[in-house]
C-alpha positions as CSV (number, residue, x, y, z in Angstrom):
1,X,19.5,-12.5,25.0
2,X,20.0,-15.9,23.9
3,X,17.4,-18.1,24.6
4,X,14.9,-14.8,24.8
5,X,12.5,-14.5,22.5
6,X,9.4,-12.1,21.8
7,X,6.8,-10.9,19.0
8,X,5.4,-8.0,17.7
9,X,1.8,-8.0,16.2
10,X,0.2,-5.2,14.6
11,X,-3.1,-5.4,13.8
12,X,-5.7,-3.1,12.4
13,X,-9.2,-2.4,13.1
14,X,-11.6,-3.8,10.6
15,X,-13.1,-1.0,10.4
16,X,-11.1,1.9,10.7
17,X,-8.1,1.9,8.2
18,X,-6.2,4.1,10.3
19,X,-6.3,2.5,13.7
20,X,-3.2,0.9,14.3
21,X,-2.0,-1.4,17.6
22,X,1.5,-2.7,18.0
23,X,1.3,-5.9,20.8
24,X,4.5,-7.8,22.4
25,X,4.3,-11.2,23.4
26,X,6.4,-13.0,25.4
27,X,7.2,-16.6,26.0
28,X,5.5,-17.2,29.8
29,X,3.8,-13.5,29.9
30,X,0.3,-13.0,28.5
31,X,0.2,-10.2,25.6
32,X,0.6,-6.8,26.1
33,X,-0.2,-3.3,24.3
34,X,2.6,-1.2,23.4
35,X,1.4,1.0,21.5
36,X,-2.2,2.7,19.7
37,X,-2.0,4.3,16.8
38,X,-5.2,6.4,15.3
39,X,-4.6,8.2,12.6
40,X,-7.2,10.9,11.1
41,X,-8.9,9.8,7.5
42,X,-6.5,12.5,5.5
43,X,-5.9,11.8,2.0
44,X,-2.2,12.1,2.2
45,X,-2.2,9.5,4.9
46,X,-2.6,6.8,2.0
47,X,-2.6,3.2,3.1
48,X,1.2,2.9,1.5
49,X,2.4,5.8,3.6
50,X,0.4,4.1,6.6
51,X,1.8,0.6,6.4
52,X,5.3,2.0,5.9
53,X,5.3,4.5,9.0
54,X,3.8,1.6,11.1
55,X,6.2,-0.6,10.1
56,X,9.6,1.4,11.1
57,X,7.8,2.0,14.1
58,X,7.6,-1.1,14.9
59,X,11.1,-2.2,13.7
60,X,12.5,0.6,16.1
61,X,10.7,-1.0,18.9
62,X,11.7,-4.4,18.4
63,X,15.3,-2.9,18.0
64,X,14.9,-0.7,21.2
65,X,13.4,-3.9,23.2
66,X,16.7,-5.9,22.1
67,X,19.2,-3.4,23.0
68,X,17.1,-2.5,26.4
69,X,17.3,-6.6,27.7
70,X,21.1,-6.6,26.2
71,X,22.1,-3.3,28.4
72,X,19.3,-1.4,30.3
73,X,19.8,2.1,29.8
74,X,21.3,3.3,33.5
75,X,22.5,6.7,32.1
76,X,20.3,9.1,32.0
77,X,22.1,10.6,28.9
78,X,21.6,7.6,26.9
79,X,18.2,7.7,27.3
80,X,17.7,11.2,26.1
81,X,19.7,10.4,23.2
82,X,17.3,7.7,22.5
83,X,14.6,9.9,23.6
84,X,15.8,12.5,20.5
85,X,16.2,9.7,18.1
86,X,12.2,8.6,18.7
87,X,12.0,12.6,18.4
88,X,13.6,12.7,15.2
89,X,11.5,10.0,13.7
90,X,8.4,11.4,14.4
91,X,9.5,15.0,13.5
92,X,10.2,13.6,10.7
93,X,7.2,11.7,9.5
94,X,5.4,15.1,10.4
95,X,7.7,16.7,8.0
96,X,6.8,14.7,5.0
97,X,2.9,14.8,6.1
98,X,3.0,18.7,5.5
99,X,4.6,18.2,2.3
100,X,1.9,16.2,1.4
101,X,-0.5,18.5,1.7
């Protein structure tokens, strides 16, 4: 991937505290959404617990970019084992929501 490069941006409405967008942009390709995140005005969604969970996701999806330009998933196994890791996370996060409440 040498030579290569991209960014991440995620940026958050003005006016909603919990609506979250993660962009990639790439050298010679115009910006492009990845992902949308809206999250319901819940107390134990705190702006902390917000920031944190937004950024692993978007640490996972820079590392999942690298590895996919490095070697393209081709077997369908690894991509269900990357499909329970993304699983995991989120299960997860959902996990330690309930216990918040």
């Amino acid at each position: 991937m040498s030579g290569e490069h991209f960014t991440l941006t995620i940026s958050q409405s003005t006016t909603d505290p919990g609506d979250f967008a993660i962009h990639m942009k790439e050298d010679g390709h115009q910006e492009q959404l990845l992902v949308h995140l809206r999250f319901m005005p819940i107390s134990m969604l705190d702006e902390s617990y917000l920031d944190d969970l937004v950024g692993v996701m978007a640490r996972k999806l820079a590392k999942r970019i690298i590895e996919w330009r490095v070697a393209p998933d081709e077997d369908p196994e690894m991509m269900k084992e990357c499909q329970d890791q993304a699983k995991a996370v989120v299960q997860e996060a959902m996990d330690k929501m309930k216990k918040g409440s």
